[in-house]
C-alpha positions in Angstrom: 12.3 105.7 98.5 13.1 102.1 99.1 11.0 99.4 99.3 10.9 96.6 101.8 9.1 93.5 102.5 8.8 92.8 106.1 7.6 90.1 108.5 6.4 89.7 112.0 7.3 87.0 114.8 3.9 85.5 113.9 5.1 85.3 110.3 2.7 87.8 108.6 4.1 89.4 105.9 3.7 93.0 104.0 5.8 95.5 102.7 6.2 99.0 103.4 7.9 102.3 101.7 10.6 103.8 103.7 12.4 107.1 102.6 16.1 105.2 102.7 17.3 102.3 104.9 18.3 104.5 107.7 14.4 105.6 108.2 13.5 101.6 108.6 16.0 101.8 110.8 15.5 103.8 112.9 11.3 103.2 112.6 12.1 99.6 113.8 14.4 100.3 116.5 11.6 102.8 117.8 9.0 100.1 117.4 6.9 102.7 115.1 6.7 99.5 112.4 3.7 97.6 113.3 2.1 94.6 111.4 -1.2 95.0 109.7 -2.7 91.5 110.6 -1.5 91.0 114.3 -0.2 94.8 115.6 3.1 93.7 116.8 5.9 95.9 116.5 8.6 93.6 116.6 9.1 93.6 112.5 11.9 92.1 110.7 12.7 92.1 106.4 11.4 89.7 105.1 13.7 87.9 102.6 13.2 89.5 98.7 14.2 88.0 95.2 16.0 91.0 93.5 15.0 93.1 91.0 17.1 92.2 87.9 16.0 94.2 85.0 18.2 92.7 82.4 20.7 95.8 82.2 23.7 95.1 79.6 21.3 93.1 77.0 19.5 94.8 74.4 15.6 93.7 74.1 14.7 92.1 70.8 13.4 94.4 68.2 9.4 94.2 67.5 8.7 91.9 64.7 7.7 93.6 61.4 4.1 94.4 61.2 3.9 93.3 57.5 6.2 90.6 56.1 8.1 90.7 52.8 5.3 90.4 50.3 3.0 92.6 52.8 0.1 91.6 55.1 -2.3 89.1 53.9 0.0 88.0 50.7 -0.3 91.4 49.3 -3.9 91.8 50.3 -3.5 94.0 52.7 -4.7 97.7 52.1 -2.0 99.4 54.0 0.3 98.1 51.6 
């Protein structure tokens, strides 16, 4: 599934699921695309920041949940 963001001539926008890029495609071309607010069919993508997830850098480790000398200065009872 793929994911797009689209946009009619009258500047509405809303996004859609498609089963790969060749199924908006070929939806468009066949005018079976229509816009939610307006009803025309004549739908283009809409311009979309990427989704980076961060790949190649490891996320930061939790921080401890007691510190050196324990929760609370050593008052804590899980200690």
């Amino acid at each position: 599934m793929i994911h797009y963001s689209l946009r009619c001539p009258q500047d509405h926008r809303f996004d859609e699921w498609f089963d790969n890029s060749g199924d908006y495609e070929t939806k468009a071309a066949a005018g079976a695309i229509a816009c939610p607010a307006c009803g025309d069919s004549k739908i283009d993508k809409a311009i979309m920041a990427p989704n980076v997830s961060g790949a190649g850098k490891p996320a930061d480790p939790p921080p401890p949940a007691c510190g050196m000398s324990g929760c609370a200065g050593g008052m804590c009872g899980l200690t």
